[in-house]
Steps between C-alpha positions, in 0.01 A plus 500: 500500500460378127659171420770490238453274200768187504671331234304267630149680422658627206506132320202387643354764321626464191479124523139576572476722185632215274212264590233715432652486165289285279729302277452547151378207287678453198354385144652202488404412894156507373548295159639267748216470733202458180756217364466348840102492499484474134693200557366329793146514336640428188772314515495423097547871420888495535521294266329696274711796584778302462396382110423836451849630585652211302261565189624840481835410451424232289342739238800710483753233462239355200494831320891449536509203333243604241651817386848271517647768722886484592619384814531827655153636406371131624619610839383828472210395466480229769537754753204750370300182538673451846347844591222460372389149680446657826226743354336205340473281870410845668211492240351146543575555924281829468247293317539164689517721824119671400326162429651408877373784675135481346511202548557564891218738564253379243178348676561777789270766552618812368751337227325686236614872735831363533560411126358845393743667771798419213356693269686842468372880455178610366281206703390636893348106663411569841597210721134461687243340289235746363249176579453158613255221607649349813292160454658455148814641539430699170654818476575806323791764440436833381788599241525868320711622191476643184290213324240589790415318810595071519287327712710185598291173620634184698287228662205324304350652168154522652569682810797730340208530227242652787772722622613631179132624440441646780878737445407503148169746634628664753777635272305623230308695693854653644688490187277566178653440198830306650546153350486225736691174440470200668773222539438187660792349611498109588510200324129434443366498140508835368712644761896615475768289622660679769881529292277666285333777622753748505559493080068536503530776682771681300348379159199754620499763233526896682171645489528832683748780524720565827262767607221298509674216629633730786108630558374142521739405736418803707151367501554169626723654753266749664252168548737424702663132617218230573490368811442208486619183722744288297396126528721286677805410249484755321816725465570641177858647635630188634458295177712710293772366275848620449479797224875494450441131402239484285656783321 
């Protein structure tokens, strides 16, 4: 004989139901949480934030006083400078809250990956390495848009320099005619600083049209992934900074 639900089973279920809920997080939750690393890094940049806030009112009381407004258009504008302050501290924590987080995974294998996982549409980074030298460390990541394909370096300038040859052949002979550009990232002379790297790789002028961005891609694609064994401390997915943040 079949078993009747209970109240009992009835609120069990539906208790059940609840948890598997994910709570949402809200904007602020997460403003919260990059002013907490921001500031445990960096515990100087609430001050800044809080200058900023303070300048921005400042300026609009000063334009007050210079146009010799009344007293109610002083106020009035006091409190569009009082709106405005929090913009101005979000600004130096989004800024303040970048330097922290390169900061954090710069001198890690795969930083360069993780800094070029902020950048938005129109870039495809895989996250394995397209080549490395496990004695040196030196690696490189493969990088495709419409400027053509980046070739990113880390490690030393020598060995990244052997490896960036030997890509350099291998994808001419796939890709005739594509432009090939090759960043090194590091802090070595000649290289890009790693807070850099992201503005060098948007500066890169477009060079080929969506449909023969879409037929190179295709190409590098049907190679198919290398398999190669990652060297030990490398992972490119687990030093990745907080997008929302550095945005």
């Amino acid at each position: 004989m079949a078993r009747k639900n209970t109240s009992d089973d009835v609120v069990a279920d539906s208790t059940a139901q609840k948890q598997k809920k994910p709570k949402k997080t809200r904007w602020y939750h997460q403003v919260w949480d990059v002013y907490k690393l921001t500031v445990q890094h960096d515990p100087t940049s609430r001050w800044y934030m809080l200058g900023a806030a303070l300048g921005v009112i400042a300026v609009f009381l000063l334009l007050a006083l210079i146009f010799r407004a009344g007293t109610g258009m002083f106020i009035y504008l006091g409190i569009i400078g009082l709106l405005f302050s929090p913009l101005a501290a979000m600004f130096v924590l989004a800024r303040r809250a970048e330097k922290v987080q390169y900061g954090l995974i710069e001198g890690q294998p795969g930083a360069s990956r993780a800094a070029l996982g902020t950048l938005r549409r129109g870039w495809t980074f895989p996250e394995e390495p397209a080549a490395f030298d496990a004695k040196t460390q030196a690696l490189i990541f493969r990088g495709v848009g419409r400027p053509g394909v980046v070739l990113v370096t880390e490690g030393p300038a020598k060995a990244a320099n052997k490896l960036v040859e030997k890509e350099q052949k291998r994808l001419s002979r796939m890709l005739p005619g594509v432009p090939v550009h090759v960043l090194p990232c590091g802090n070595e002379e000649g290289q890009i600083p790693l807070p850099k790297l992201t503005r060098a790789v948007q500066k890169l002028k477009p060079k080929l049209t969506r449909a023969e961005l879409a037929e190179v891609d295709k190409r590098l694609v049907a190679i198919g992934k290398m398999q190669l064994p990652i060297p030990k401390g490398i992972d490119p997915t687990r030093a990745r900074p907080d997008r929302r943040g550095m945005r």
